[in-house]
C-alpha positions in Angstrom: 12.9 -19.7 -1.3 15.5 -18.9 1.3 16.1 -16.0 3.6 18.7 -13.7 2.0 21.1 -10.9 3.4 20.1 -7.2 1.8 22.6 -4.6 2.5 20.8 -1.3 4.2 22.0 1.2 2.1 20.5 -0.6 -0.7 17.7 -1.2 1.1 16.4 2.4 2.3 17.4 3.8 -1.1 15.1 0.9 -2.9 12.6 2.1 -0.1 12.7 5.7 -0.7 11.9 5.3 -4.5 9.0 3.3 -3.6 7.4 5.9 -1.6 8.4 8.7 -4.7 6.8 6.4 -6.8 3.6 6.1 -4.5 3.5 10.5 -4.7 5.4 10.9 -1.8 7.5 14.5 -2.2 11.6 13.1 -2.1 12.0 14.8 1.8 9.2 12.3 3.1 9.9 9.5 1.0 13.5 9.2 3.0 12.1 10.0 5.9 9.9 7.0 5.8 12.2 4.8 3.9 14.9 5.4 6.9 12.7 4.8 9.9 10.8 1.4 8.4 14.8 0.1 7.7 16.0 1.6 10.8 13.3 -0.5 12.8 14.9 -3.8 10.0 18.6 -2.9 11.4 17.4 -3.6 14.8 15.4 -6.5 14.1 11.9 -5.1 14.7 11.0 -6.5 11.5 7.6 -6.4 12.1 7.7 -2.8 11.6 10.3 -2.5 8.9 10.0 -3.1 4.8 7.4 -5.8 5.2 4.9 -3.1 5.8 5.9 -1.4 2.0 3.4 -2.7 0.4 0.6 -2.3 2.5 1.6 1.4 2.5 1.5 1.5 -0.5 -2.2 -0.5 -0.9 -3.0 2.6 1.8 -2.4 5.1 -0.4 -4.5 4.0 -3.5 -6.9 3.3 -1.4 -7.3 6.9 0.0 -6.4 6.2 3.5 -3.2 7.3 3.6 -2.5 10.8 2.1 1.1 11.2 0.4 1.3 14.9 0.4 -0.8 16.0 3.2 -1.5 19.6 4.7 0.4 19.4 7.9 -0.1 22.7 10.5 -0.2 23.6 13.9 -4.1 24.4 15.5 -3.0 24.5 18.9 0.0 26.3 20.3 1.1 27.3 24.0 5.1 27.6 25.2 4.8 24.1 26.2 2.1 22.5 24.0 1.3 21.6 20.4 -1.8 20.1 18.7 -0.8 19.3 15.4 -3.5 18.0 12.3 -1.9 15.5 10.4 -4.4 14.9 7.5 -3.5 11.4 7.4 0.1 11.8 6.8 2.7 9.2 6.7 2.9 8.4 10.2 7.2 8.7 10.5 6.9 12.3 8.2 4.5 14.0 11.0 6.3 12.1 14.0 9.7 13.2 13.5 8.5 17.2 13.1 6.3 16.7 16.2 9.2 15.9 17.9 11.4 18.2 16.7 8.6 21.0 17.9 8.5 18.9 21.3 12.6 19.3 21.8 12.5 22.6 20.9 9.9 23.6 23.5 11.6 21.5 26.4 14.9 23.9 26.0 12.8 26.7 26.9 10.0 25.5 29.1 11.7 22.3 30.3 9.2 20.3 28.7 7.4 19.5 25.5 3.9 17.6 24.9 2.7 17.4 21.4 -0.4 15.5 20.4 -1.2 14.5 16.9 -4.5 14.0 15.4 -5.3 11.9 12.4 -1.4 10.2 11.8 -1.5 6.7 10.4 1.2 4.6 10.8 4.5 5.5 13.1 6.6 2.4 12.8 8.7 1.5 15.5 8.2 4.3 18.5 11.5 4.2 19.9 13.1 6.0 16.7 11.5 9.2 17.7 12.0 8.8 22.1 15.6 8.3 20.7 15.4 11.9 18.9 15.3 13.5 22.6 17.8 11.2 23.9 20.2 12.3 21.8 19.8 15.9 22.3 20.0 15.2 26.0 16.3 14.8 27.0 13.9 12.4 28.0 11.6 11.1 25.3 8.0 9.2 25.4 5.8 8.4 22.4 2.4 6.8 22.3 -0.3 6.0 19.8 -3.9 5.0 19.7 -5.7 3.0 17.0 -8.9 1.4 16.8 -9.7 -1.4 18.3 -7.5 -4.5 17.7 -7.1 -6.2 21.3 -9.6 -8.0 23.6 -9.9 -6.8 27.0 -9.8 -9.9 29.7 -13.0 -11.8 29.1 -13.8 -9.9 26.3 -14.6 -11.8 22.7 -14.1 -9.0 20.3 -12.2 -6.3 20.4 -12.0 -3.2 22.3 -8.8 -1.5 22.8 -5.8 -0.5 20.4 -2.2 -2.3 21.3 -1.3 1.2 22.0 2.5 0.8 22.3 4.8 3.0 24.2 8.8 4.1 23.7 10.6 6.3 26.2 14.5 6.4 25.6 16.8 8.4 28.2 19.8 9.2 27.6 23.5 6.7 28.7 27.0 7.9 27.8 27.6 8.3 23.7 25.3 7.0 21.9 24.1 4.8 24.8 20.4 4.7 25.7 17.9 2.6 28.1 15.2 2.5 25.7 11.7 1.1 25.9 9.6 0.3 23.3 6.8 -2.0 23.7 3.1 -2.6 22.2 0.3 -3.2 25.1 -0.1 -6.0 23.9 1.8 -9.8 24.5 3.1 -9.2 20.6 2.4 -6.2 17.8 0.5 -7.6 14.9 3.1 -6.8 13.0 5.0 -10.1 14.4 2.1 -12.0 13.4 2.4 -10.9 9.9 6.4 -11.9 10.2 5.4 -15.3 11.1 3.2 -15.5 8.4 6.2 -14.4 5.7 8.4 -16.8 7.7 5.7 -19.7 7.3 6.1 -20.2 11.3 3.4 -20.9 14.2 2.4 -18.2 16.3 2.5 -18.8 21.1 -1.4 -19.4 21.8 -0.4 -16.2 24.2 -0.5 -13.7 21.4 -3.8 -13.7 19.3 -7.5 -14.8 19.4 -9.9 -16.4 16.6 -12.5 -14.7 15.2 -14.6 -17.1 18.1 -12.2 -15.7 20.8 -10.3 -18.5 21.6 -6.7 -18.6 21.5 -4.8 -19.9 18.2 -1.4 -21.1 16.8 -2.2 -20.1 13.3 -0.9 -16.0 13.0 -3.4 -16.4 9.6 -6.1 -16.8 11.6 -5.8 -14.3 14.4 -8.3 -11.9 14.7 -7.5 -10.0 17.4 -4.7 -9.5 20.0 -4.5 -11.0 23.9 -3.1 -8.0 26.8 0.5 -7.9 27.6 -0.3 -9.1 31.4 -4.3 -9.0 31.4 -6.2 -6.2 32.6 -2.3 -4.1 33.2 -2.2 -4.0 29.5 -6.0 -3.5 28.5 -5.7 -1.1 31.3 -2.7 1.2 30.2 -4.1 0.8 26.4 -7.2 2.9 27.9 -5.7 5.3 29.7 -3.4 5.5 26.2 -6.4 6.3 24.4 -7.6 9.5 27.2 -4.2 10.6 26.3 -4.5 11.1 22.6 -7.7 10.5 21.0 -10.1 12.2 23.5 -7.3 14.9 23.8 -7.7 15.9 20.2 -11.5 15.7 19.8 -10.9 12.3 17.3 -12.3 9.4 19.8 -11.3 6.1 17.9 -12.3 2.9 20.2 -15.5 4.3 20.9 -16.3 5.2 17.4 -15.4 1.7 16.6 -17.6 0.1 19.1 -20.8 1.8 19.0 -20.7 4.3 16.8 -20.0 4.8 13.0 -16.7 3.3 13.2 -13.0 5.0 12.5 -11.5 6.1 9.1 -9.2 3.4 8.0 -5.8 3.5 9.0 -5.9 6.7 11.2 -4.6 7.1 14.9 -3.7 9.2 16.9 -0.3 9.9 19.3 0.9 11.9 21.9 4.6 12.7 21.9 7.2 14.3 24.5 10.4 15.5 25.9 12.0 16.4 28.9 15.0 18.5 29.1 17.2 16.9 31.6 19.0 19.8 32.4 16.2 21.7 34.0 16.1 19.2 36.6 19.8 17.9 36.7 23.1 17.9 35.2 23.0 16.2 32.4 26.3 14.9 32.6 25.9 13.7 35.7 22.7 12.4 34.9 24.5 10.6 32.2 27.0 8.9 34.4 23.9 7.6 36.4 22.4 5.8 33.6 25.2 4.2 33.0 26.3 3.1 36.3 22.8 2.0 36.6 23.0 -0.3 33.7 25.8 -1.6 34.9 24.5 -2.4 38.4 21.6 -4.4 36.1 23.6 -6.2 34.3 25.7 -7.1 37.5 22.8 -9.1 39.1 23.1 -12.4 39.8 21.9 -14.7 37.5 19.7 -17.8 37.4 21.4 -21.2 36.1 21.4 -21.1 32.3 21.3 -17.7 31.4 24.6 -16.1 30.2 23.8 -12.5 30.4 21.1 -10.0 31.6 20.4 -7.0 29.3 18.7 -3.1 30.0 16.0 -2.4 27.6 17.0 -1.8 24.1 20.4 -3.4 24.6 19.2 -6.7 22.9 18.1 -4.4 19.7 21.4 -2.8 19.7 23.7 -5.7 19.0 21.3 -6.7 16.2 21.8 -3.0 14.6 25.4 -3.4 14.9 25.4 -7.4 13.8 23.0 -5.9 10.4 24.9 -3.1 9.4 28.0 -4.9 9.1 26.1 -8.6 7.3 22.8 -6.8 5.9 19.2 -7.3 6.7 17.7 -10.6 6.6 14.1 -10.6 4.2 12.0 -14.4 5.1 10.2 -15.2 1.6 7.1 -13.5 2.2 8.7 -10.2 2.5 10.7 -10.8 -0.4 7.4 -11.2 -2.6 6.2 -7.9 -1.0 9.0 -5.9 -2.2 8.8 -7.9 -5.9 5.1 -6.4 -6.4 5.9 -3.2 -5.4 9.4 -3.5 -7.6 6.9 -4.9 -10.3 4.4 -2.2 -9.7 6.5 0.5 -10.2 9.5 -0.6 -12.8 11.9 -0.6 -10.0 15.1 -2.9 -9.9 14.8 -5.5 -6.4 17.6 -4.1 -4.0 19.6 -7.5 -3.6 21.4 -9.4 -6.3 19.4 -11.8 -9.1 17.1 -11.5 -11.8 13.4 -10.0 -10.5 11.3 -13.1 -12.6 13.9 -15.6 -11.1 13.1 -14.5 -7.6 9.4 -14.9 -8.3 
């Protein structure tokens, strides 16, 4: 079966029923159906539609709850704890950074910490919320354990990834978003759907050693040895210990973590209470341009600022649609199935089987 073209639209709006389908109130269903494509129109696949069913798997299973009891437990000008109850990860995300903007226009800064999320999706959709209201924005998330620390045969830290967005002229950003990590699981689970080999850099065995085989990866290898195992650490300080909900730990040694629950820490800066933003602006921009004006080694056409690469794939996919490998195809067909819900590309649901 061949890779096919899905327009967007069709796409999120497919998604969205899913997720009303699964019990999810109509608000959070689109909220989740638009940051899992959004990550698609960039070409973060691993974080986009292919993860549908899995949700969905979540959900009967009692990990992940669809209508949660969100609220507030800590509060100071600055400051927010939020309990999540195991909500879908983008539905508490984008309000804890909507609390986090709205505290950095009055106190120049907002931190807000999540407890008990599950999954986010692609971080740099919500750093990207404070960039375009003119801030700074960072967002982070602890796990359990799915990485090896250097010399390690089993794992010990989350790939805690990390996004922080500032903001460029229009809708111009430098924007970082990257797993701890050499590669997010989720890429492994793409290879599988594409039926492709896997770098020996990205994943161990179940007997530590490095493998090909994304199918039989067991656990992740550092992005740059003990600097990623160590920033993955200091991740989880920052969130898990923060909130009282220690995850790697509890993993480890003790009785182990509830499935599919993490825990983040999300910010933004306002810009403005340190500089004009327009000026500050300007600056980004001019120092994209001085990037991108280095000279280059033989071979390579063009250098790019972080997120610029993701950009021209968001503009190339909303203009051809969104390309779904095999694999992914037969996740959306069982959830389609599993529901009564009509596959959002062209062709009979059996044929595509």
């Amino acid at each position: 079966m061949a890779e096919i073209r899905v327009d967007w639209r069709r796409l999120q709006s497919f998604t969205a029923e899913v997720f009303e389908r699964a019990g999810l109130p109509a608000e959070h269903a689109a909220i989740e159906a638009e940051v899992l494509v959004w990550a698609n129109l960039r070409g973060v696949d691993s974080h986009g539609v292919q993860r549908v069913a899995g949700y969905v798997h979540s959900v009967e299973a009692g990990h992940y709850n669809p209508r949660p009891d969100i609220r507030i437990e800590r509060e100071t000008p600055a400051t927010m704890l939020i309990e999540a109850d195991r909500a879908f990860g983008p539905v508490v995300t984008t309000y804890a950074m909507r609390q986090a903007i709205g505290k950095a226009r009055t106190a120049g800064i907002g931190w807000v910490l999540i407890r008990n999320t599950t999954h986010q999706g692609a971080m740099a959709y919500y750093a990207q919320m404070a960039a375009r209201e003119n801030m700074a924005g960072i967002a982070s998330v602890c796990n359990p354990p799915n990485m090896a620390p250097p010399g390690a045969r089993a794992p010990g830290v989350h790939n805690s990834p990390i996004a922080i967005a500032v903001p460029g002229s229009g809708d111009r950003f430098i924007s970082l978003d990257m797993a701890t990590s050499v590669a997010a699981f989720g890429k492994l689970d793409v290879a599988v759907d594409r039926g492709e080999s896997i770098p020996d850099t990205w994943a161990l065995d179940e007997d530590g050693l490095p493998t090909t085989d994304p199918r039989r990866a067991r656990f992740l290898q550092p992005a740059g040895g003990y600097k990623g195992y160590g920033l993955a650490l200091i991740f989880e300080c920052l969130s898990s210990l923060m909130v009282g909900n220690p995850l790697l730990t509890a993993a480890i040694t003790g009785p182990g973590a509830t499935p599919g629950v993490q825990n983040s820490f999300i910010g933004a800066i306002d810009i403005a209470a340190f500089t004009d933003p327009a000026t500050y602006r300007t600056q980004i921009d001019e120092l994209t341009a001085a990037m991108k004006g280095l000279p280059r080694v033989e071979g390579v056409e063009e250098l790019f600022v972080p997120g610029e690469p993701e950009e021209r794939v968001h503009r190339e996919r909303i203009e051809h649609g969104i390309p779904l490998p095999p694999g992914t195809r037969d996740k959306l067909i069982e959830v389609a199935v599993k529901f009564g819900l009509e596959v959002p590309w062209n062709g009979d649901l059996m044929d595509d089987q």
